[in-house]
C-alpha positions in Angstrom: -15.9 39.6 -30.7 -16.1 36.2 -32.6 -14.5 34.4 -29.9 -17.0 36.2 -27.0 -20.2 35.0 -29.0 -18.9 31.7 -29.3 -18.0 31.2 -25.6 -21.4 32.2 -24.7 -23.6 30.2 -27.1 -21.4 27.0 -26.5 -21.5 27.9 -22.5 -25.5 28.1 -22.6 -25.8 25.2 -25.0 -23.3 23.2 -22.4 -25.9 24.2 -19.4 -29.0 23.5 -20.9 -27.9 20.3 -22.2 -26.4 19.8 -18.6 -29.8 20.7 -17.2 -31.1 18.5 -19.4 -30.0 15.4 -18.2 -30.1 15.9 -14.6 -33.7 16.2 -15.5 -33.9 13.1 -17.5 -31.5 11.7 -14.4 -34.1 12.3 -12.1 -37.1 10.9 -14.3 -38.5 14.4 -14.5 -42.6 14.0 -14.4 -43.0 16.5 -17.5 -40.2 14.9 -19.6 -41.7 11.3 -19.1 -45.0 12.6 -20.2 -43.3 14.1 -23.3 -41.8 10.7 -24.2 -44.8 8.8 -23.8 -46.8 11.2 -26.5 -43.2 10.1 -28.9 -43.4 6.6 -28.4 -40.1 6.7 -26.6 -40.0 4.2 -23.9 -39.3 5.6 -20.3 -36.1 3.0 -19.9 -34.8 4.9 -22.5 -34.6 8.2 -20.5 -31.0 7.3 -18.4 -29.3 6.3 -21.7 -30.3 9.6 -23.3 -29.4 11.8 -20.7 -26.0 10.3 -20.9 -25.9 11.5 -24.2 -26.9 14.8 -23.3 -23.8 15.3 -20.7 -21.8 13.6 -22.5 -22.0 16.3 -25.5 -22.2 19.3 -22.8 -18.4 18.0 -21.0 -17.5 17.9 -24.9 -18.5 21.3 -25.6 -16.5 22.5 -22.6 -13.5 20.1 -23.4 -13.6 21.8 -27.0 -12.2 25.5 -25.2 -9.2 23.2 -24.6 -9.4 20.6 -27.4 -11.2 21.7 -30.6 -11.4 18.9 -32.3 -13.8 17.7 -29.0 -15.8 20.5 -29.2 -17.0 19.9 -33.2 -17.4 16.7 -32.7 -19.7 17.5 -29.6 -21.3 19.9 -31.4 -22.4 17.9 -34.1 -23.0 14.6 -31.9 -25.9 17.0 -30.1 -26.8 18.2 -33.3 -27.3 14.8 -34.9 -29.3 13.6 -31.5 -31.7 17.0 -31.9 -32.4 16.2 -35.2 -33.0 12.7 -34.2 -35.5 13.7 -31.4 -37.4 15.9 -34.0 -37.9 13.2 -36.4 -39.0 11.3 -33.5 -41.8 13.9 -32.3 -42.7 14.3 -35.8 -42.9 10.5 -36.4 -45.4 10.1 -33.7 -47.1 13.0 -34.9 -46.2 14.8 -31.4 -46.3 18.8 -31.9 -43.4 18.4 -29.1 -40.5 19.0 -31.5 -40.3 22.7 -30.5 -37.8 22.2 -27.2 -35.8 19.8 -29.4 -35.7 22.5 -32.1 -34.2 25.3 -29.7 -31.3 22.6 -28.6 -30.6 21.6 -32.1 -30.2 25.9 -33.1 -28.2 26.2 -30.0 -26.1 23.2 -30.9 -25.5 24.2 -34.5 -24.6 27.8 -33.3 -22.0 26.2 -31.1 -20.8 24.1 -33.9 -20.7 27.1 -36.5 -19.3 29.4 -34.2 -16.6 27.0 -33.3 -15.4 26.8 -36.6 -15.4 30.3 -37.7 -13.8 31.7 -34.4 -10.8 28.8 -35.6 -10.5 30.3 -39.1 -11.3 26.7 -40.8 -13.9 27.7 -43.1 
């Protein structure tokens, strides 16, 4: 049952990080007026979403390589927590969205790691 939970919160965290960056890819209208109310410049946006799919191909590559997978996991946890302080810094009630990534990253970390018995 562990295992089913896990595959499912790391498979939705992998596609919406995935969606993610195909929308900062394509210089989504809505996420460059988000960045702008952050302070984040726009030249930015390419470099993150990198980041995004690069932590959603790690989250998959962890069903074959744990090790990946944690280290994913807490790479797009570290970068939601970064984009909250960011919002937050810039006084930007924006920090919501980032705030449902970083849960389902965290869940995808925690559930990683008690599925593999290394508590």
């Amino acid at each position: 049952m562990l295992f089913v939970l896990y595959t499912v919160v790391t498979v939705v965290t992998a596609a919406v990080n995935t969606m993610s960056a195909v929308l900062d890819f394509r210089r989504y209208e809505p996420i460059l007026v988000n960045m702008e109310k952050a302070g984040v410049p726009a030249s930015s946006l390419f470099g993150l979403g990198v980041l995004k799919a690069a932590g959603a191909a790690g989250l998959l590559a962890g069903f074959a390589v744990p090790l990946i997978g944690t280290a994913a996991a807490v790479g797009l946890a570290l970068f939601f927590v970064g984009a909250i302080a960011v919002h937050l810094r810039a006084r930007d009630h924006g920090y919501w969205l980032p705030g449902i990534f970083l849960l389902l990253a965290v869940g995808s970390l925690v559930l990683g790691v008690a599925h593999r018995g290394a508590w």
